[in-house]
PDB file of the backbone (N, CA, C, O) and the ligand in Angstrom, with CONECT records:
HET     ZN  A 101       1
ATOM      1  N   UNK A   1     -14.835   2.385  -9.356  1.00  0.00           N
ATOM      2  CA  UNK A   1     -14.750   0.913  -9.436  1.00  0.00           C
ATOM      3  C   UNK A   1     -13.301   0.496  -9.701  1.00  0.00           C
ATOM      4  O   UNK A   1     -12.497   1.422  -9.601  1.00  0.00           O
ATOM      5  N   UNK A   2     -12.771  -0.771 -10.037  1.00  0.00           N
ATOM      6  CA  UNK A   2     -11.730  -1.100 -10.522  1.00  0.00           C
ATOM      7  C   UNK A   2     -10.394  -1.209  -9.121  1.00  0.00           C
ATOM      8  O   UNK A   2     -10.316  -2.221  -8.425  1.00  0.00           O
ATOM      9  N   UNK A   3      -9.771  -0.404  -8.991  1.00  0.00           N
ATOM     10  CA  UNK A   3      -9.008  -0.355  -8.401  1.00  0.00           C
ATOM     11  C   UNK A   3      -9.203   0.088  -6.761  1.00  0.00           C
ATOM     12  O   UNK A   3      -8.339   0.030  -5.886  1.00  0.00           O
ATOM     13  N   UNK A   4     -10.516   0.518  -6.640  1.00  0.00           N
ATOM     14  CA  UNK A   4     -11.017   1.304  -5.143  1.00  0.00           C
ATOM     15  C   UNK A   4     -11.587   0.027  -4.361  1.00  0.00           C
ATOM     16  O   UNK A   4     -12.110   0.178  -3.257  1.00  0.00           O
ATOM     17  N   UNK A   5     -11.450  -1.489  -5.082  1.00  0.00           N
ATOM     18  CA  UNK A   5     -11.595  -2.790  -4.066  1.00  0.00           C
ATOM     19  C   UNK A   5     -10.326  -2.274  -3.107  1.00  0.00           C
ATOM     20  O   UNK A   5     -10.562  -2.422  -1.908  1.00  0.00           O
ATOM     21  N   UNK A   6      -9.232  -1.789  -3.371  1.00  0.00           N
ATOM     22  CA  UNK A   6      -8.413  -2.317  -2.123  1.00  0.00           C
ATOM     23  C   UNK A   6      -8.511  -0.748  -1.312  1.00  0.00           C
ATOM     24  O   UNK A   6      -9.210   0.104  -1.859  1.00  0.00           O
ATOM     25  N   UNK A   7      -8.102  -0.546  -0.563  1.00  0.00           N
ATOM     26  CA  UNK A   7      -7.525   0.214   0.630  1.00  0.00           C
ATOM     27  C   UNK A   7      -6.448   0.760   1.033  1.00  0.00           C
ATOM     28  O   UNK A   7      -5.613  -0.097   0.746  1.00  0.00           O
ATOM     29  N   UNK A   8      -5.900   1.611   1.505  1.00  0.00           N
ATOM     30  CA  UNK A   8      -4.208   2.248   1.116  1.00  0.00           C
ATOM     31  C   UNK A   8      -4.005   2.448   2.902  1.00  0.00           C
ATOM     32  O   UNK A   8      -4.652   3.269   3.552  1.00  0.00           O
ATOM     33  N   UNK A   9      -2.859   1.406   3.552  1.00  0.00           N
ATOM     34  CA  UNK A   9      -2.737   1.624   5.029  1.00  0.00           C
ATOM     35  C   UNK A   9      -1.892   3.444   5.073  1.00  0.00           C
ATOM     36  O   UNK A   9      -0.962   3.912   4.416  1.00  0.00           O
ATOM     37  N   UNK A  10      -2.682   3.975   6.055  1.00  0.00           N
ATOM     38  CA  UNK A  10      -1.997   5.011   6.248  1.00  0.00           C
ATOM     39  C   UNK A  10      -0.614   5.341   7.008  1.00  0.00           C
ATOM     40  O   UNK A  10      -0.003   6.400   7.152  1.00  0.00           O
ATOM     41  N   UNK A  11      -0.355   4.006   7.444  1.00  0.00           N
ATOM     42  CA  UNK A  11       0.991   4.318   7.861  1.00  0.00           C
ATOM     43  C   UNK A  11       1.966   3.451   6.824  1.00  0.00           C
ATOM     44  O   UNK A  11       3.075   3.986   6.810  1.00  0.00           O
ATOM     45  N   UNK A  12       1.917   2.347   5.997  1.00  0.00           N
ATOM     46  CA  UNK A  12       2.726   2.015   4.637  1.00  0.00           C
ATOM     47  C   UNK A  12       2.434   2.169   3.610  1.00  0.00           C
ATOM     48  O   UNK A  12       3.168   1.867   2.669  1.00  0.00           O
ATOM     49  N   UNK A  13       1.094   2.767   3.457  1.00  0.00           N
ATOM     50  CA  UNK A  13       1.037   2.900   2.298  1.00  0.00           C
ATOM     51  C   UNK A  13       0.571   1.523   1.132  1.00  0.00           C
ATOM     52  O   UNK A  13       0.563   1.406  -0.094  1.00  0.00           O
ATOM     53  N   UNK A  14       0.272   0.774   2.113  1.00  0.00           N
ATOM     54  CA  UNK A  14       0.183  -0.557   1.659  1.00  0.00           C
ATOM     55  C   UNK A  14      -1.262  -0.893   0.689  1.00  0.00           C
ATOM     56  O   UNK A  14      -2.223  -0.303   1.182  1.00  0.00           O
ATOM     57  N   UNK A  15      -1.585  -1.590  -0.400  1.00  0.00           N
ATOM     58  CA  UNK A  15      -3.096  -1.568  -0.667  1.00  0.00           C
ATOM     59  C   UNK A  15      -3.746  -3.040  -0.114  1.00  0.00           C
ATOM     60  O   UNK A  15      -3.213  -4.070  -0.528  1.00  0.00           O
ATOM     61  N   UNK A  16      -4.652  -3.119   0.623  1.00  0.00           N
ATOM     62  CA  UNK A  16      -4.983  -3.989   0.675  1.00  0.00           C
ATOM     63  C   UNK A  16      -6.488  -4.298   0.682  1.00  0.00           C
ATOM     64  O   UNK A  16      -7.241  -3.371   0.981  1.00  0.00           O
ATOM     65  N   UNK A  17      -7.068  -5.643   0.351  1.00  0.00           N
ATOM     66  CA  UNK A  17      -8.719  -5.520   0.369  1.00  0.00           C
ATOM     67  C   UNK A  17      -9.444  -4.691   1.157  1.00  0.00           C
ATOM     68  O   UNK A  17      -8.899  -4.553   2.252  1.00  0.00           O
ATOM     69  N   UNK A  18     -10.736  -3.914   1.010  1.00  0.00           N
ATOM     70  CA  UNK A  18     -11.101  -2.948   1.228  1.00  0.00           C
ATOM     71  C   UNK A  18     -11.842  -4.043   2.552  1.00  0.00           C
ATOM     72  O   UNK A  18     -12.515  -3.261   3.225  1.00  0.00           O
ATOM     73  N   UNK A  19     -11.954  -5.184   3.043  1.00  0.00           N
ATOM     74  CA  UNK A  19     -12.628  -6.204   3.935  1.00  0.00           C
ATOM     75  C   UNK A  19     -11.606  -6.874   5.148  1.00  0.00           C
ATOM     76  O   UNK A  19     -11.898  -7.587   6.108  1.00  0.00           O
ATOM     77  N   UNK A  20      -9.865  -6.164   4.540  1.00  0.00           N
ATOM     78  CA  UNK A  20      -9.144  -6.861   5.261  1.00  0.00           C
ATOM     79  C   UNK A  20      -8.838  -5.531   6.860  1.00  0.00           C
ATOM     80  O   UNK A  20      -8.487  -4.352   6.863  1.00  0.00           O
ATOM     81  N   UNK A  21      -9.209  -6.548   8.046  1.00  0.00           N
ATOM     82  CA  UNK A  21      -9.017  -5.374   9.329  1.00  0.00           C
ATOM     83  C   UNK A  21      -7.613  -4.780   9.683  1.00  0.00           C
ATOM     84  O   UNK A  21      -7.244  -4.101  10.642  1.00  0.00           O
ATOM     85  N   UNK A  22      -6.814  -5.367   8.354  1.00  0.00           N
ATOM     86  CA  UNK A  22      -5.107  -5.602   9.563  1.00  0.00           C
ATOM     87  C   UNK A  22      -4.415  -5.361   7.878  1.00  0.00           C
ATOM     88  O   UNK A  22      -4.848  -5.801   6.813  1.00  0.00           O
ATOM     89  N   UNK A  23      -3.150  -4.465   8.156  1.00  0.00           N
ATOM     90  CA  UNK A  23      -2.537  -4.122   6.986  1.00  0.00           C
ATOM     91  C   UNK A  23      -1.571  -5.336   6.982  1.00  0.00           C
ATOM     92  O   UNK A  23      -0.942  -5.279   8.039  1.00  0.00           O
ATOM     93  N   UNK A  24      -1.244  -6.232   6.372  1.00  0.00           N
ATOM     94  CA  UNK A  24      -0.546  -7.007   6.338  1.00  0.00           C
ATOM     95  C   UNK A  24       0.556  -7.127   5.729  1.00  0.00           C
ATOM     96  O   UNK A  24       1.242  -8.074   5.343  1.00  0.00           O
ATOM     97  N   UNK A  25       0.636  -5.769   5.697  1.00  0.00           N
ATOM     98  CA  UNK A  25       2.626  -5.013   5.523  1.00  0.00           C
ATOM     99  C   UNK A  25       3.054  -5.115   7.289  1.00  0.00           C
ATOM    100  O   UNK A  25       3.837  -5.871   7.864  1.00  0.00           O
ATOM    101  N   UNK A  26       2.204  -4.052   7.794  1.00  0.00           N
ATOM    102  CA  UNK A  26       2.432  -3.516   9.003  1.00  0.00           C
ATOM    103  C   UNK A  26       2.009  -3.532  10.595  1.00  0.00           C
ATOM    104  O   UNK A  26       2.420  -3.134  11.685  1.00  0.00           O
ATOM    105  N   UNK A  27       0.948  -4.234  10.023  1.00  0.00           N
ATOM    106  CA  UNK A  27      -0.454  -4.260  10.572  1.00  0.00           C
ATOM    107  C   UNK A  27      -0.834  -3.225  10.823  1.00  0.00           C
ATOM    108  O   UNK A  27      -1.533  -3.246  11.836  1.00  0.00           O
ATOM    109  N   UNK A  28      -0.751  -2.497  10.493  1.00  0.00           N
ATOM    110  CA  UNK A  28      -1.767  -0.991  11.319  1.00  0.00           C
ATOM    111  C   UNK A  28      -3.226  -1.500  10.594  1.00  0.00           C
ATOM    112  O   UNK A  28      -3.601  -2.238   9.683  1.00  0.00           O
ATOM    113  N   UNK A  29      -3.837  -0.509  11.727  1.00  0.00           N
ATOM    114  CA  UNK A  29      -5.410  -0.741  11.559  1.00  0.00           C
ATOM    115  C   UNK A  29      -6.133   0.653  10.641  1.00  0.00           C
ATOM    116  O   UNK A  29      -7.238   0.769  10.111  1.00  0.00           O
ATOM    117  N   UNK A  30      -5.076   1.500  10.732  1.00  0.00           N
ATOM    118  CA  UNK A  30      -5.779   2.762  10.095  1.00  0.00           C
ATOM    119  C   UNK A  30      -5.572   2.522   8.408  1.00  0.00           C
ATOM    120  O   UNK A  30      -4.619   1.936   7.896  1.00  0.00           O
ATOM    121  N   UNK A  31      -6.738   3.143   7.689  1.00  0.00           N
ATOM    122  CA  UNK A  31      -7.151   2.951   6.541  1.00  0.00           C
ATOM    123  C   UNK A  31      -7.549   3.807   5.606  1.00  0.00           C
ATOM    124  O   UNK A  31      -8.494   4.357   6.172  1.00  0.00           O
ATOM    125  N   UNK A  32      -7.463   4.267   4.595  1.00  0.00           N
ATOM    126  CA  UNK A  32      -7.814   5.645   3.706  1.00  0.00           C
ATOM    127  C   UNK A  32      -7.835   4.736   2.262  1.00  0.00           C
ATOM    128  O   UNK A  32      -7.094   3.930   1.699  1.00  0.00           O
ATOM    129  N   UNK A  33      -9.316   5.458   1.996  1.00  0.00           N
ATOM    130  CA  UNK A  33      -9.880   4.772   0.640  1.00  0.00           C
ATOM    131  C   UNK A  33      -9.767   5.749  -0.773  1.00  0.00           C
ATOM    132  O   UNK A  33     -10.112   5.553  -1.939  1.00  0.00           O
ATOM    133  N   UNK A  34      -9.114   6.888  -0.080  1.00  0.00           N
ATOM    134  CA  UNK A  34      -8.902   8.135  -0.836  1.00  0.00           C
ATOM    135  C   UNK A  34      -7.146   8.224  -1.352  1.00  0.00           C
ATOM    136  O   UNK A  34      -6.290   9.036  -1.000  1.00  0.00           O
ATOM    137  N   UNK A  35      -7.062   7.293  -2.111  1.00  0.00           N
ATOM    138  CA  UNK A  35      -5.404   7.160  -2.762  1.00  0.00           C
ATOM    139  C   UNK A  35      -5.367   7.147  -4.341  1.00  0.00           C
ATOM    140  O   UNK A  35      -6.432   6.886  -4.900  1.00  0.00           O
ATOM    141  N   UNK A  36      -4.686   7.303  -4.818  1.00  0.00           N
ATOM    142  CA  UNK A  36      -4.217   7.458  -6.016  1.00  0.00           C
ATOM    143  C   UNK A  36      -3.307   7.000  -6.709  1.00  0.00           C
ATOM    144  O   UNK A  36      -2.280   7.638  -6.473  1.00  0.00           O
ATOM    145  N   UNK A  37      -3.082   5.904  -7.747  1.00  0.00           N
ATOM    146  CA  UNK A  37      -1.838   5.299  -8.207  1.00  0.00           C
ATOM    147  C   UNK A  37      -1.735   3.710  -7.883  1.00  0.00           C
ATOM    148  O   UNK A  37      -2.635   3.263  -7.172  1.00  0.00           O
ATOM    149  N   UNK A  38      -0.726   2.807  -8.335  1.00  0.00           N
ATOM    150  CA  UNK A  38      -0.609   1.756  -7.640  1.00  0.00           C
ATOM    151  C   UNK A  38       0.778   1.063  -8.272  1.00  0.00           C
ATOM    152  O   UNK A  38       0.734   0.624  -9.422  1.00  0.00           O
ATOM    153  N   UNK A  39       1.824   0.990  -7.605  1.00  0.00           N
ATOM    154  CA  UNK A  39       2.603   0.446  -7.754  1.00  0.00           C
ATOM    155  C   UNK A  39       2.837  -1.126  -6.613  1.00  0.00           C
ATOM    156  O   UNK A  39       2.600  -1.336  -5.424  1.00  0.00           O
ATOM    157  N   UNK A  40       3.337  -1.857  -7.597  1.00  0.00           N
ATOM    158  CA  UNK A  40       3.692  -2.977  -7.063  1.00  0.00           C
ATOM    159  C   UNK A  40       5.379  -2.771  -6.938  1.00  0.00           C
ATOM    160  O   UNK A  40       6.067  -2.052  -7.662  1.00  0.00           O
ATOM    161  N   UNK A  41       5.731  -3.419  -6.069  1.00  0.00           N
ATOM    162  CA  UNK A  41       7.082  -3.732  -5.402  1.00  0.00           C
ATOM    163  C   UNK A  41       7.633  -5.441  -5.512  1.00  0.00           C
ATOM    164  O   UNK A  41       7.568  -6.282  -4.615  1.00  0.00           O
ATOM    165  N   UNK A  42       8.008  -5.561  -6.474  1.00  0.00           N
ATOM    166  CA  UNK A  42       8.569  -6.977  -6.167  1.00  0.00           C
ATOM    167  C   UNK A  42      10.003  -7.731  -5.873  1.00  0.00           C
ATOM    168  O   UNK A  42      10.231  -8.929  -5.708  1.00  0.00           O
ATOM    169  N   UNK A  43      11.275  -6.093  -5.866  1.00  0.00           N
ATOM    170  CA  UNK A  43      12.128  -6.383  -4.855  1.00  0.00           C
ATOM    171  C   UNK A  43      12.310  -5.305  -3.819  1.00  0.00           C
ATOM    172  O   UNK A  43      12.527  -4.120  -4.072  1.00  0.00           O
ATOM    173  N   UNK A  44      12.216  -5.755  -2.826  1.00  0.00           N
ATOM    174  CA  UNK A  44      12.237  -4.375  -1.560  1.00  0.00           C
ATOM    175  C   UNK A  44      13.926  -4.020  -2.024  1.00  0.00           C
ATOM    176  O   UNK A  44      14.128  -2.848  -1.706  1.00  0.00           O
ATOM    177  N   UNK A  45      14.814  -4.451  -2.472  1.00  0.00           N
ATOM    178  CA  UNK A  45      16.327  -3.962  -2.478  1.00  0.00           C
ATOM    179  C   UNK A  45      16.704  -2.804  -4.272  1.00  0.00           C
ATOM    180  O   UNK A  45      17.704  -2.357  -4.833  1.00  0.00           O
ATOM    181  N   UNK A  46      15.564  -2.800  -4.453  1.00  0.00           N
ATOM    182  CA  UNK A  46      15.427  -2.509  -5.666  1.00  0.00           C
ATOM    183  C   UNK A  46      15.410  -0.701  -5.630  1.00  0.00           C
ATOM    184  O   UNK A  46      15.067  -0.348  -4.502  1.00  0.00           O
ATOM    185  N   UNK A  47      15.637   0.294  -6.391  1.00  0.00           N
ATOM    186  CA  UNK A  47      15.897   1.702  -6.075  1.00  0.00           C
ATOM    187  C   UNK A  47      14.848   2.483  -5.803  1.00  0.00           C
ATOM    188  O   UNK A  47      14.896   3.557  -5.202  1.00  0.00           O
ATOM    189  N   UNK A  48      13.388   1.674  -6.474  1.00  0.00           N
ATOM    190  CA  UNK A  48      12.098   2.456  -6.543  1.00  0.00           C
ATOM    191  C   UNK A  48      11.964   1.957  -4.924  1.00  0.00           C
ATOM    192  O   UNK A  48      11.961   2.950  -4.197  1.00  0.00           O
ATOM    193  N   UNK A  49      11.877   0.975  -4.338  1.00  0.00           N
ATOM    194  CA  UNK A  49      11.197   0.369  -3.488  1.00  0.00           C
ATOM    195  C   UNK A  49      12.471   1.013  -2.003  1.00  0.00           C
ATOM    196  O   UNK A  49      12.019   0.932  -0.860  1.00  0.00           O
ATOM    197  N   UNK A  50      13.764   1.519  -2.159  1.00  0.00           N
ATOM    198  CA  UNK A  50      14.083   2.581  -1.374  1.00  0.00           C
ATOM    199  C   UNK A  50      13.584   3.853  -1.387  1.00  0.00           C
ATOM    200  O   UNK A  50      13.813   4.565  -0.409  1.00  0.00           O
ATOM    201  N   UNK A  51      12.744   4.411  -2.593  1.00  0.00           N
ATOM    202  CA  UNK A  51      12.718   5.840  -2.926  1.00  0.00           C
ATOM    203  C   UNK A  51      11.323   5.280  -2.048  1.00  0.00           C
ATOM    204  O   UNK A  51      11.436   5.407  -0.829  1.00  0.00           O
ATOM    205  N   UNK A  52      10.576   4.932  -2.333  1.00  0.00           N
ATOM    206  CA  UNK A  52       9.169   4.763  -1.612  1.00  0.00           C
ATOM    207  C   UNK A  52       9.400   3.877  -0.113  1.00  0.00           C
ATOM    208  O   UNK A  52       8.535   3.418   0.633  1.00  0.00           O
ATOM    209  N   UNK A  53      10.222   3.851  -0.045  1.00  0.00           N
ATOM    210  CA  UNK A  53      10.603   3.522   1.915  1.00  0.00           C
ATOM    211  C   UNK A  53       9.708   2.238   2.472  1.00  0.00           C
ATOM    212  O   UNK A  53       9.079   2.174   3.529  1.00  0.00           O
ATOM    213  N   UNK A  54       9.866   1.115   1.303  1.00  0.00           N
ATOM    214  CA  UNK A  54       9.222   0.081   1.305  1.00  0.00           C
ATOM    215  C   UNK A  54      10.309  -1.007   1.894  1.00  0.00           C
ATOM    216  O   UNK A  54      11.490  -1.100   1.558  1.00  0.00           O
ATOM    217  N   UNK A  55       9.553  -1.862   2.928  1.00  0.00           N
ATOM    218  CA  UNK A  55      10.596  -3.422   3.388  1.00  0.00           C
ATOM    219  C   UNK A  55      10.531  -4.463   2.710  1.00  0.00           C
ATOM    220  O   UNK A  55      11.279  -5.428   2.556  1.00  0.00           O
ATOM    221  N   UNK A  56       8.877  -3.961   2.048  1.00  0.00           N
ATOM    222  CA  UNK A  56       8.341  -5.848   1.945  1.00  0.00           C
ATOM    223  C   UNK A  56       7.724  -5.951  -0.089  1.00  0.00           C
ATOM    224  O   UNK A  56       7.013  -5.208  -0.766  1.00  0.00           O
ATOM    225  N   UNK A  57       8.279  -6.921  -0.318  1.00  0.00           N
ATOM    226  CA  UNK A  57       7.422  -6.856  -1.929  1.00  0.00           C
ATOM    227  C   UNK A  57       6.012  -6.769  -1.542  1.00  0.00           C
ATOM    228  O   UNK A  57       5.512  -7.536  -0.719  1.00  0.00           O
ATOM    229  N   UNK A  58       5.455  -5.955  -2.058  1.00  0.00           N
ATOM    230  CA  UNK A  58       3.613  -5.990  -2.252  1.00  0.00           C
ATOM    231  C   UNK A  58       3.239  -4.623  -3.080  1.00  0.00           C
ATOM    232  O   UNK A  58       4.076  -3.871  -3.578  1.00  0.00           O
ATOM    233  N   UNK A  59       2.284  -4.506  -3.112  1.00  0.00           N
ATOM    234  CA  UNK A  59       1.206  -3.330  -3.660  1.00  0.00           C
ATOM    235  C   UNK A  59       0.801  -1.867  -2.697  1.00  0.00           C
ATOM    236  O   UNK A  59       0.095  -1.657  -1.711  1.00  0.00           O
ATOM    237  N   UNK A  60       1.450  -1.244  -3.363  1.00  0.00           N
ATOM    238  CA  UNK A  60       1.461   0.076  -2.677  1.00  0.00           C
ATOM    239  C   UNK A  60       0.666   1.030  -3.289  1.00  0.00           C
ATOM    240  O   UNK A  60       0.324   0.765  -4.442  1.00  0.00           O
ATOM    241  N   UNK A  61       0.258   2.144  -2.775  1.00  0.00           N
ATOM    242  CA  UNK A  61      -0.323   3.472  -3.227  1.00  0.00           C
ATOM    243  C   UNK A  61       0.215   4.386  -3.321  1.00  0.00           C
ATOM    244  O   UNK A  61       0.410   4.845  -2.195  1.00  0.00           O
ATOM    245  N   UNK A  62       0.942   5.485  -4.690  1.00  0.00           N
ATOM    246  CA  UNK A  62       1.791   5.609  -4.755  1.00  0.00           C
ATOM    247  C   UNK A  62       1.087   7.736  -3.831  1.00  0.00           C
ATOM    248  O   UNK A  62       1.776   8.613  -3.309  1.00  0.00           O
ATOM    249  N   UNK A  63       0.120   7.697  -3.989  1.00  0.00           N
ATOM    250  CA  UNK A  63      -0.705   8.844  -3.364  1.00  0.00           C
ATOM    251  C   UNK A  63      -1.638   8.521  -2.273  1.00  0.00           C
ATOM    252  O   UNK A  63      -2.474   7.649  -2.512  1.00  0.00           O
ATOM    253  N   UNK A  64      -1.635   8.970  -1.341  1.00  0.00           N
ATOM    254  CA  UNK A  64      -2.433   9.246  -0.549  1.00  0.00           C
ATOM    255  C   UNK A  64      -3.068  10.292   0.427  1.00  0.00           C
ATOM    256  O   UNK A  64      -2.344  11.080   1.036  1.00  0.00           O
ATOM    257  N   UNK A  65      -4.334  10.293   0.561  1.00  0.00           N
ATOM    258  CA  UNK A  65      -4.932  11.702   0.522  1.00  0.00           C
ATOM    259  C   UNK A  65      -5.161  11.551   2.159  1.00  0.00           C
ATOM    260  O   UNK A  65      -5.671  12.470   2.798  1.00  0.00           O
TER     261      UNK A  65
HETATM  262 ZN    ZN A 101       0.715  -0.818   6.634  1.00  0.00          ZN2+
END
């Protein structure tokens, strides 16, 4: 429960509602409910958000299976 509402895009890594069809980092359509962790990003220019190869502020998965 808790945190397994959202969804982790497999190509950003992105979390998003487990209802939404379209990653709205990237749009990719592919999806994995099997992730681990969750970091938020709220400046993409920021050192974490280069180390994790992020463009956009949002909610990421910092594992994925
Ligand atoms: Zn994505």
């Amino acid at each position: 429960m808790g945190q397994k509402v959202f969804k982790a895009c497999k190509n950003c890594r992105a979390l998003t509602n487990s209802d939404d069809a379209k990653c709205p980092v990237c749009g990719g359509q592919s999806f994995s409910d099997d992730w681990e962790g969750m970091i938020i990003i709220v400046d993409e220019e920021s050192e974490i958000a280069k180390l994790m190869g992020v463009q956009k502020p949002w909610k990421y998965a910092i594992n994925l299976k």
